[in-house]
N, C-alpha and C positions, 0 to 999 in steps of 0.2 A: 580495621575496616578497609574493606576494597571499594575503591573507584573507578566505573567504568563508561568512559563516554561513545556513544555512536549519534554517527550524524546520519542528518535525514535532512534533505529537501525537496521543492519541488517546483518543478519547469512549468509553467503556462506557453501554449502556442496558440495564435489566435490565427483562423483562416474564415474568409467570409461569415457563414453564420456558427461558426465549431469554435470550439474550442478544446486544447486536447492538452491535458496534465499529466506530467510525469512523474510518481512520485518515486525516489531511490531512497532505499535505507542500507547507510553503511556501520557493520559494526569494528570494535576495535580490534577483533581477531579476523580480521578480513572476508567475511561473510557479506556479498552484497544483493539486496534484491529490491525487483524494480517492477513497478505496475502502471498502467496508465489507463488512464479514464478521459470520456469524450462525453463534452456537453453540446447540443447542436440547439440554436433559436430558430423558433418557426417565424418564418417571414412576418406575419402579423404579430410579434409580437412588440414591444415594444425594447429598444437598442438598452440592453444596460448589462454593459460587459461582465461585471461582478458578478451577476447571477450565475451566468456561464464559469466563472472561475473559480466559484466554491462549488459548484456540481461537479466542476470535473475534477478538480481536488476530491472531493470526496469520496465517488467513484475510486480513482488510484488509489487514495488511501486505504478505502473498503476494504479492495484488492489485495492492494498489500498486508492488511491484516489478516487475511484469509491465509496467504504466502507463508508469512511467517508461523500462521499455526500451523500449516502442515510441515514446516521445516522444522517445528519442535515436535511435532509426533515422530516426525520420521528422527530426530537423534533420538527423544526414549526409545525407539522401537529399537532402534541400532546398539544403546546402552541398556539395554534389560536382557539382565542374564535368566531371567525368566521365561524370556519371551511370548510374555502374557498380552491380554487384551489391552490397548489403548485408550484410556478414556482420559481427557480434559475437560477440566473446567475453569471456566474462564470468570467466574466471578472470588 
């Protein structure tokens, strides 16, 4: 059995009503990529930083799982000596 770790975290930066998340995913063969998502509070709403820092988490995350799937289409597409149509599926 192989074992292979990559790490992944993510930056919160809080500026008046924003908040903006950075999320990087590194893997062990040096492959890095990086998304970032921005949660904004409307002035009336009520101050409660968390909300803000799982939206923007999630956003980057989103992102970056979007990232990552086009960076594995794009190696099938590179590794198929067929050079056939691309279809994933993700379940």
């Amino acid at each position: 059995m192989r074992t292979r770790t990559w790490q992944m975290h993510i930056d919160l930066f809080e500026q008046d009503n924003s908040t903006r998340a950075e999320a990087v995913l590194r893997t062990d063969s040096g492959t890095e990529l990086r998304h970032v998502g921005v949660a904004r509070r409307h002035p009336g709403d009520h101050d409660v930083p968390e909300i803000g820092d799982e939206l923007a988490a999630c956003r980057a995350l989103s992102g970056l799982v979007h990232e990552l799937l086009d960076a594995t289409i794009a190696d099938i597409q590179a590794n198929d000596p067929s050079g056939g149509d691309t279809t994933v599926d993700l379940n």
